[in-house]
Every structure is written in C-alpha cells, then in structure tokens.
C-alpha positions as CSV (number, residue, x, y, z in Angstrom):
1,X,155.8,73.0,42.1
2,X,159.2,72.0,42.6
3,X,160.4,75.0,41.7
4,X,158.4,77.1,44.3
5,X,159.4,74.7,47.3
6,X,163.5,74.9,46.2
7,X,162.6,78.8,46.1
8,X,161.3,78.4,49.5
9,X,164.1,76.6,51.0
10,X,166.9,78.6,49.6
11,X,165.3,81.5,51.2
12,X,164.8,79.8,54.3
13,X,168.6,79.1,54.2
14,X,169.4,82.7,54.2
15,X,168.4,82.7,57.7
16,X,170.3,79.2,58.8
17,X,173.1,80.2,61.3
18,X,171.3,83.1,62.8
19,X,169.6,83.8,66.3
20,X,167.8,86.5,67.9
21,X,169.8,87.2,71.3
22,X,168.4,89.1,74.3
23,X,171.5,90.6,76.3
24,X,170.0,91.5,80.2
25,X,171.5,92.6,83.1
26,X,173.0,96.3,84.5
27,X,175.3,98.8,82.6
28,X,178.5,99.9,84.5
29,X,179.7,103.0,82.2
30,X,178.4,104.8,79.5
31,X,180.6,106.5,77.1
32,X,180.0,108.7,74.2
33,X,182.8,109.7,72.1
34,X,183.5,113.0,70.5
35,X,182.7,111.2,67.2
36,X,179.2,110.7,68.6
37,X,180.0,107.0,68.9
38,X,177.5,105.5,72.0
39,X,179.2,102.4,73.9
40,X,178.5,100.6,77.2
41,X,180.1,98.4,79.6
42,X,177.7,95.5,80.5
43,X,177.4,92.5,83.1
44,X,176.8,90.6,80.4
45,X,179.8,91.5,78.4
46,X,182.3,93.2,80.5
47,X,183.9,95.1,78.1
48,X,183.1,98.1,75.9
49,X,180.4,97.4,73.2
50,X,179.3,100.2,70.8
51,X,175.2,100.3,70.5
52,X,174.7,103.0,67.9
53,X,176.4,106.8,67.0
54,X,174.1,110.1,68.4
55,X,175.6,112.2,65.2
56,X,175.2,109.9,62.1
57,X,173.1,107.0,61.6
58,X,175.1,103.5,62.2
59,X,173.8,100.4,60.1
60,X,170.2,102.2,60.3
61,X,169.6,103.3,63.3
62,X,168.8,106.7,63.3
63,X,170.3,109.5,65.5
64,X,166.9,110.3,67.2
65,X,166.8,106.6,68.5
66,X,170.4,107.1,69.5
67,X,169.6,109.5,71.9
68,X,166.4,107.8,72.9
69,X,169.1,104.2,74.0
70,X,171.3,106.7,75.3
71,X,168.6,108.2,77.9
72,X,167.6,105.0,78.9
73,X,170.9,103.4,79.4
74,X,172.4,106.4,81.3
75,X,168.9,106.9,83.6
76,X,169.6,102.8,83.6
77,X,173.0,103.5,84.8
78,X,172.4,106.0,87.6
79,X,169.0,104.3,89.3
80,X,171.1,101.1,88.9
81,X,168.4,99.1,87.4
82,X,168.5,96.5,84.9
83,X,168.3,96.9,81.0
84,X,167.8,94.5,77.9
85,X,169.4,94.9,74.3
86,X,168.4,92.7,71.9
87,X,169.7,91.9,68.9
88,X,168.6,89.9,65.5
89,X,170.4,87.9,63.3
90,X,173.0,87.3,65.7
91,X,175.5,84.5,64.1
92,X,175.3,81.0,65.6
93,X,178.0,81.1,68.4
94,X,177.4,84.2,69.6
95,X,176.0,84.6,72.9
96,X,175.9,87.7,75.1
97,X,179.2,87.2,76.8
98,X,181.4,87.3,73.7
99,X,179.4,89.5,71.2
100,X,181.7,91.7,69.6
101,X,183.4,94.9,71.2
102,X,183.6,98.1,70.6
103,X,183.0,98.8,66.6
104,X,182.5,95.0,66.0
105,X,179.1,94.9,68.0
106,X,176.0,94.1,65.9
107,X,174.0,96.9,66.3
108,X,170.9,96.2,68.4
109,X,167.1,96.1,67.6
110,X,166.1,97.9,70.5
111,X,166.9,98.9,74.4
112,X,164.7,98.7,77.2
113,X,164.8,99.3,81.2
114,X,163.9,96.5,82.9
115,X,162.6,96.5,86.9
C-alpha cells in the first residue's frame, strides 16, 4: 500500500508549480511571418507573443488549427471584439502580463472570441 500512495504522490508532484492561465481581453496586431510563424499583440501582454506556426506544427498544434486561431484572432481584430487564449501547465509565476514573448510563449490550448 505504501508503495501505491508514494506512486501517487510523486505523480501528483509532476504537476506542483503549474497553473492553467486564461489570457482575455482584445488583440491590437496580427502578424504572420514568412516562416509561417503566427504572433499577436495583446492587452494583456503588450508585446508580441507567438501562438502557433500556419506551415509546420509547433509543440503539437497542427497547421489546420493554426489557421483556424488565426481566423478568429484577425476577424477578432477587425470587429474589435474581445478573445481568450488559454494556456495549461503555465509555471507558477506566470501571469498573463509577463508570459513569454515572441518564440518563448507557451503555446496555447485553444482560442476563442469572446462578446
């Protein structure tokens, strides 16, 4: 028995120091690079912050889904209405206002328009 419940708590460890983060509020600028690379400016960040790459997957995300964030957060964008990217696993420490910019963004979970 003692050996399940030390099994359990390691593995429960792996996941000490981590958050899920939701990131709201409107996108300034949207910027794809010729490298495919997809980044936004944010009110929650203010600076550039990569979310994924529309020509090879990046940490998973797929190119299809790519284009999907990159739909929402442009339409986002022009109809200036709010959007929210979350993110799992975020260190502790993190918050929304200094996540990581441009490359050293976590990549998010999803992106969705908000009213």
């Amino acid at each position: 028995m003692k050996k399940y419940l030390s099994i359990a708590l390691l593995l429960a460890g792996f996941n000490a120091g981590a958050a899920d983060l939701w990131c709201q509020g409107k996108v300034s600028r949207v910027l794809t690079y010729s490298s495919g690379e997809l980044m936004i400016t944010s009110s929650w960040r203010g600076d550039w912050t990569t979310i994924c790459n529309v020509e090879t997957p990046r940490a998973g995300i797929p190119v299809g889904v790519c284009k999907n964030w990159y739909s929402q957060l442009s339409a986002a964008t022009v109809a200036d209405r709010e959007v929210i990217v979350y993110y799992s696993g975020v260190p502790d420490g993190i918050s929304c206002s200094n996540l990581g910019t441009y490359g050293g963004a976590p990549v998010p979970g999803y992106v969705s328009l908000s009213k």
